[in-house]
C-alpha positions in Angstrom: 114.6 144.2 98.3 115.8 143.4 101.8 112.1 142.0 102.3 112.4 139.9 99.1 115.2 138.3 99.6 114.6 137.3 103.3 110.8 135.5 101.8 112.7 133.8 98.9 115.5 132.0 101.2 112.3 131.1 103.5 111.0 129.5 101.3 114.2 127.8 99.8 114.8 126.5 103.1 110.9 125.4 103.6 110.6 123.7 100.1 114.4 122.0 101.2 113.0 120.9 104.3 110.4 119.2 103.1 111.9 117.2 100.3 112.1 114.1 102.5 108.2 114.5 103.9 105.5 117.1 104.1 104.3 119.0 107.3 101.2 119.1 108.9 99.9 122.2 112.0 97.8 120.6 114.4 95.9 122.4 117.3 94.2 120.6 120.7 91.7 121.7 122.5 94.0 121.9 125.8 96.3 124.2 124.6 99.2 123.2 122.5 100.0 123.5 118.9 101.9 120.9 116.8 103.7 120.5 113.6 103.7 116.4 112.6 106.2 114.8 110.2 104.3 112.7 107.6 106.9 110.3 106.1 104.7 109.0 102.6 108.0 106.5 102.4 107.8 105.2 105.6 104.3 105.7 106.4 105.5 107.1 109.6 104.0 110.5 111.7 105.4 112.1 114.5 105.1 115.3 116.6 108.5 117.6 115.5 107.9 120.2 117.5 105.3 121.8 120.3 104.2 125.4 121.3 101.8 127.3 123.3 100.4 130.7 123.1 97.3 130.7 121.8 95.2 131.1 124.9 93.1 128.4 126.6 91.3 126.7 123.9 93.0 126.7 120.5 90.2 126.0 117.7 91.0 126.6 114.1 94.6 127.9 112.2 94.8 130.3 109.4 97.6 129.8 107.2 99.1 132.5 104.9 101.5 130.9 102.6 103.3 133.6 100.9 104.2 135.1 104.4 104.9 132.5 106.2 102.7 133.4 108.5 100.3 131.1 111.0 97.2 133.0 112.6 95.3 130.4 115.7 92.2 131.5 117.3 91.3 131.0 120.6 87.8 129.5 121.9 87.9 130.5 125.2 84.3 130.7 126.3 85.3 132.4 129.7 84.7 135.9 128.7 88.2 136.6 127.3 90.6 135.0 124.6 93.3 135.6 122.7 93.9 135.8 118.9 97.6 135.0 118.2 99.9 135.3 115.4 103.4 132.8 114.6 106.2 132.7 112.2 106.6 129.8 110.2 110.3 128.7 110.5 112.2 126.4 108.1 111.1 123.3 110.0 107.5 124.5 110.2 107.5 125.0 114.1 105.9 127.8 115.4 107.2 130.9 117.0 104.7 133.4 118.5 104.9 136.5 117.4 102.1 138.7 119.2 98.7 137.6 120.9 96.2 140.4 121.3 93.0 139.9 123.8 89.8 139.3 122.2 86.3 138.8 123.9 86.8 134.8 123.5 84.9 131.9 121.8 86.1 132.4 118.2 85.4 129.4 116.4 86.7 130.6 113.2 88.9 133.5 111.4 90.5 134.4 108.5 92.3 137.6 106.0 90.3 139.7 104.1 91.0 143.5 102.6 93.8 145.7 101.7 95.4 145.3 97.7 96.4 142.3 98.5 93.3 140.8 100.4 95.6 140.6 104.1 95.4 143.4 105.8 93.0 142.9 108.6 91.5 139.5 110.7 88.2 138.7 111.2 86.7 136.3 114.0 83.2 134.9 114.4 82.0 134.2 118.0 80.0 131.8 118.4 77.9 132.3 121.3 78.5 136.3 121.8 76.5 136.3 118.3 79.4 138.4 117.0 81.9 138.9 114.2 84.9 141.0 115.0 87.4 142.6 113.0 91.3 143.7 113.6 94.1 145.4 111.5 97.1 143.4 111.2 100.1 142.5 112.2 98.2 142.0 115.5 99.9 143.4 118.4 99.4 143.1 122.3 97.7 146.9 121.9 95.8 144.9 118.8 92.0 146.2 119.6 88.8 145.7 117.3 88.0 147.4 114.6 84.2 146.8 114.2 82.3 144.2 116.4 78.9 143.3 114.6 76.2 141.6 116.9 73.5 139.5 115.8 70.2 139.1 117.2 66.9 136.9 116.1 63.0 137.3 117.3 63.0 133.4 118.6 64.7 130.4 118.2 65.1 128.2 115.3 63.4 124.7 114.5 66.2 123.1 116.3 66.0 125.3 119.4 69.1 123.4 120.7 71.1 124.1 118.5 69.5 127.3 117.2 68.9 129.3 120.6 70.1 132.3 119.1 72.6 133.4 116.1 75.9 131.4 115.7 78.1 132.3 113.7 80.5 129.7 112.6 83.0 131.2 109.7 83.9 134.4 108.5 85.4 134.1 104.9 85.7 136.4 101.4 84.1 135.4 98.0 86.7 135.1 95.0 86.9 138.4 94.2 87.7 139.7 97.8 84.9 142.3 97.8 82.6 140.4 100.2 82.5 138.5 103.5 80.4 135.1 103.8 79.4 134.9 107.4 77.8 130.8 107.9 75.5 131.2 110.8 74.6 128.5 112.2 72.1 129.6 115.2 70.0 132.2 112.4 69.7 129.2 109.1 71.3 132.6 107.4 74.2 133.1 105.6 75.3 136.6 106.0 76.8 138.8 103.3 78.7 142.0 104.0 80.8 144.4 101.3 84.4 144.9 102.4 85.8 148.6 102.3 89.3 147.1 101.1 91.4 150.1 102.8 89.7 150.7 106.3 87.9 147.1 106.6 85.1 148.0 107.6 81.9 145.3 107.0 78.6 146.8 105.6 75.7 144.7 105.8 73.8 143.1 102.6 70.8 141.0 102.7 71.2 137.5 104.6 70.3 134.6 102.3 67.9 132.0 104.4 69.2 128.2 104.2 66.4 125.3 104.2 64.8 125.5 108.2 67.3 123.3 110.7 69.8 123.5 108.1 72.7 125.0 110.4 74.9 126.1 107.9 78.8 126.3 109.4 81.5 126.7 106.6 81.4 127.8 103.1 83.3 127.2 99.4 83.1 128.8 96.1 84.0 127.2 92.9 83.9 128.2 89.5 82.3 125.2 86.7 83.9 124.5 83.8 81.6 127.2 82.1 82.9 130.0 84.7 79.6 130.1 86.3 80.6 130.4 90.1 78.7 128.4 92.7 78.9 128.5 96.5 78.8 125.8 98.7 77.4 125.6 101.8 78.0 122.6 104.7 74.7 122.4 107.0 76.1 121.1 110.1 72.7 120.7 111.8 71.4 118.5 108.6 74.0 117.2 107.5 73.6 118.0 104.2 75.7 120.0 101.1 73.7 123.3 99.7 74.6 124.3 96.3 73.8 127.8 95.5 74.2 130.1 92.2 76.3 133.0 93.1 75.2 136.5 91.5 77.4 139.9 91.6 75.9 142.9 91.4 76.0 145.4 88.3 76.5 148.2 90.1 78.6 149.1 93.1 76.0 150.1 95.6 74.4 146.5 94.8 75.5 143.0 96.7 77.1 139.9 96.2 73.7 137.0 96.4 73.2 133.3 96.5 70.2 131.1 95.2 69.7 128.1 96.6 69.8 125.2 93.4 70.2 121.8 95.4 70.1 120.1 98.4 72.1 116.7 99.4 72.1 114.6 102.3 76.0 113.8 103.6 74.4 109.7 103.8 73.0 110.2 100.2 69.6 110.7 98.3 66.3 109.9 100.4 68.6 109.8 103.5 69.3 111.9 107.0 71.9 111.9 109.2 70.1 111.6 113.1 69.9 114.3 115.3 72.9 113.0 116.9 75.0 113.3 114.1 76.4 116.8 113.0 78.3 117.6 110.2 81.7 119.9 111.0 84.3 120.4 107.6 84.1 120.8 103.6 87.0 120.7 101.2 87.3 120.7 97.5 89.8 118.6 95.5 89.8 118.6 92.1 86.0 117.3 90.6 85.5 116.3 94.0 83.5 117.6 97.5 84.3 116.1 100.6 82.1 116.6 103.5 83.1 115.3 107.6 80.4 113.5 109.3 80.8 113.6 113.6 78.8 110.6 115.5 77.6 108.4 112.9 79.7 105.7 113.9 79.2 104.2 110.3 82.1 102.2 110.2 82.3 100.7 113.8 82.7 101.8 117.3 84.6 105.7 117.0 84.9 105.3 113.4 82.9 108.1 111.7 82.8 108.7 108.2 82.8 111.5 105.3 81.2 111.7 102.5 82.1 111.7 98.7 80.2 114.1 95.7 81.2 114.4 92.1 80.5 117.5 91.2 79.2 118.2 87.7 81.2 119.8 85.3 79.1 122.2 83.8 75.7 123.0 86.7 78.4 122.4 89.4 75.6 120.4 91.4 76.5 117.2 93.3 76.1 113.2 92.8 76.7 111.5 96.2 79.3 108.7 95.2 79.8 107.1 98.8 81.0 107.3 102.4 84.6 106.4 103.3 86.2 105.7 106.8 87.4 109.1 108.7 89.7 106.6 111.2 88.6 108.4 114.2 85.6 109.7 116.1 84.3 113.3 115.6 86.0 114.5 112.4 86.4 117.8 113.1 88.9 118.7 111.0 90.1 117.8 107.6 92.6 118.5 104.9 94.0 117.5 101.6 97.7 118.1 100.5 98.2 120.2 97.1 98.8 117.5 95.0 95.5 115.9 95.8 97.3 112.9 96.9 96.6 112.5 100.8 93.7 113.6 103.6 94.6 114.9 106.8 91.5 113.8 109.4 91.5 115.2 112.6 89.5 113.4 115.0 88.1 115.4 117.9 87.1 113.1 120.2 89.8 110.0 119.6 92.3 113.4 119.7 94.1 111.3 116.1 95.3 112.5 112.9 94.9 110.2 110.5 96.8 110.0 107.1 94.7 108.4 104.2 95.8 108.2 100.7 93.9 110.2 97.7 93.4 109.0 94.2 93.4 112.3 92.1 91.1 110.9 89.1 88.7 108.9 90.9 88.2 111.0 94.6 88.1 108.0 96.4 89.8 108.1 100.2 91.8 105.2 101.5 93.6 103.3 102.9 95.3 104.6 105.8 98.9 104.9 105.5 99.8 106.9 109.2 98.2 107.5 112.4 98.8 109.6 116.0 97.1 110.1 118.6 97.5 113.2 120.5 96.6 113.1 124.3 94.5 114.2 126.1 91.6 112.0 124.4 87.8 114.2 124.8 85.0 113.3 126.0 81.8 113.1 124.2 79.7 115.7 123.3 82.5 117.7 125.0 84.6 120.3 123.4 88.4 118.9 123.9 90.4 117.2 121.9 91.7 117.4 118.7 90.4 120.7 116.9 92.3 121.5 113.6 94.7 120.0 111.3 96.0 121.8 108.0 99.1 121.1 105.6 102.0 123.1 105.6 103.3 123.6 102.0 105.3 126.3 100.9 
């Protein structure tokens, strides 16, 4: 009851601080982690607060809602990390709770098992070919549960990129039974069945993406017929998979994908160079939006993302156009709720930009607010900006 009480005057004071704006979590690649003020009214946005504690490279933030709860993942590539976990407070700053050591470069993480789908953390590491799994709440004396390695015979078509396996997100299905595991380095994506009350990952058969697609993150959606598709980003070719998703009919069986379409992130008959590379997907209403890093399609530094419809009733796509990301390396990307506003995170510029959203149509623009967040990267390097998400209660 105690419990209760304590998450429903959070989240009185959460929705009460937000009535005059909306929040935003941003992490750099140097260290520090953010919450912005967006200001729709004023079209103004501005760092509230600042905090540190999530090891040397901060990547990508996990947000549980309900709890209030923030988890940031460290891609240290120096042989040791950290994967930390904050309290949300009324104002949306961040106060670290516990950091536990990890073996570093985690690129991506999220909640999976337990009744209510959050009792343990897993992290993919990118160039250790790994996945690795924790119980929560994590702890200093936080130490893995299971750490699954990855190996492949020789590299891919695109040895380099595809050197070895690279695992790129770590994510359930709808129903919280399985982990999707995007790898990247392997053109796999990886399926394993959850054991909800220890966590434990057992392996199912890998479903093989197009060769040199690169697949890095993953969404499911459910048409208008409840037929559930899964879609995959290909970072490497820049294109959207679509795939048919198929549970088993007994337990011992496994969650599996067939590949139904392919589309380029430029459009039918296109390709993105090998310069170019593909890095975020979101869903928003009838709508797929897909970040685009180098293309430089809309001037010098000014990337772009492209637009899908997707169908109502085969869930597959219709490429409807590219729109302005407002920034160089679109890393990260996010839309609000209420469909109305896009975060972009720019890596390389080190910028969040605000643009507006109109709910019916999908379309992106223009831009309302804009920071830039220093240090600037470099090119190619990894610095910078590296994620930006919404904080809504």
């Amino acid at each position: 009851m105690v419990a209760l009480f304590k998450t429903t005057a959070l989240m009185g004071l959460c929705l009460l601080s937000q009535v005059l704006g909306a929040k935003l979590l941003v992490t750099h690649f140097s260290g520090p982690l953010y919450t912005l003020d967006f200001n729709p009214s004023t079209s103004s946005l501005k760092i509230s607060s600042q905090t540190n504690g999530c090891g040397q490279i901060p990547t990508w933030l996990y947000l549980d809602k309900a709890a209030r709860t923030v988890y940031c993942f460290d891609e240290s590539w120096y042989g040791s990390g950290v994967l930390s976990q904050y309290a949300l407070k009324s104002d949306s700053s961040l106060s670290l709770v516990a950091s536990a050591p990890t073996p570093g470069n985690s690129v991506h993480g999220s909640l999976y098992g337990g009744a209510d789908g959050k009792s343990f953390v897993v992290t993919s590491e990118y160039s250790p070919s790994t996945i690795t799994t924790y119980k929560l709440p994590i702890t200093a004396q936080s130490k893995p549960i299971q750490t699954l390695s990855f190996t492949m015979a020789a590299p891919g078509p695109r040895p380099d990129r595809q050197d070895k396996p690279h695992p790129h997100a770590a994510f359930t299905d709808p129903s919280g039974a399985y982990l999707v595991v995007p790898d990247l380095g392997a053109d796999l994506t990886r399926i394993f069945k959850i054991d909800r009350s220890s966590g434990k990952l057992t392996a199912c058969p890998a479903i093989s993406s197009l060769p040199a697609d690169g697949p890095r993150h993953g969404l499911f959606r459910k048409t208008a017929s409840g037929a559930l598709k899964y879609y995959s980003l290909n970072e490497i070719s820049s294109s959207v998979g679509v795939y048919d998703v198929t549970y088993p009919s007994s337990s011992s069986g496994c969650l599996s994908l067939k590949l139904v379409q392919t589309l380029s992130n430029y459009g039918p008959g296109k390709t993105g160079l090998e310069t170019e590379k593909s890095a975020e997907i979101r869903i928003s209403g009838d709508y797929l939006y897909a970040t685009n890093r180098n293309d430089q399609t809309f001037g010098k530094e000014q990337d772009s993302i492209a637009i899908f419809k997707i169908g109502s009733t085969d869930g597959k796509l219709t490429f409807q156009e590219l729109t302005n990301a407002y920034g160089y390396y679109p890393r990260s990307f996010s839309i609000n709720s209420a469909g109305t506003y896009a975060a972009i995170g720019g890596q390389t510029t080190a910028n969040v930009a605000i643009v507006k959203r109109d709910a019916k149509t999908g379309k992106l623009g223009p831009l309302v607010a804009n920071i830039n967040i220093a240090p600037r990267g470099t090119y190619g390097g990894e610095d910078g900006l590296s994620s930006v998400i919404w904080d809504e209660c």
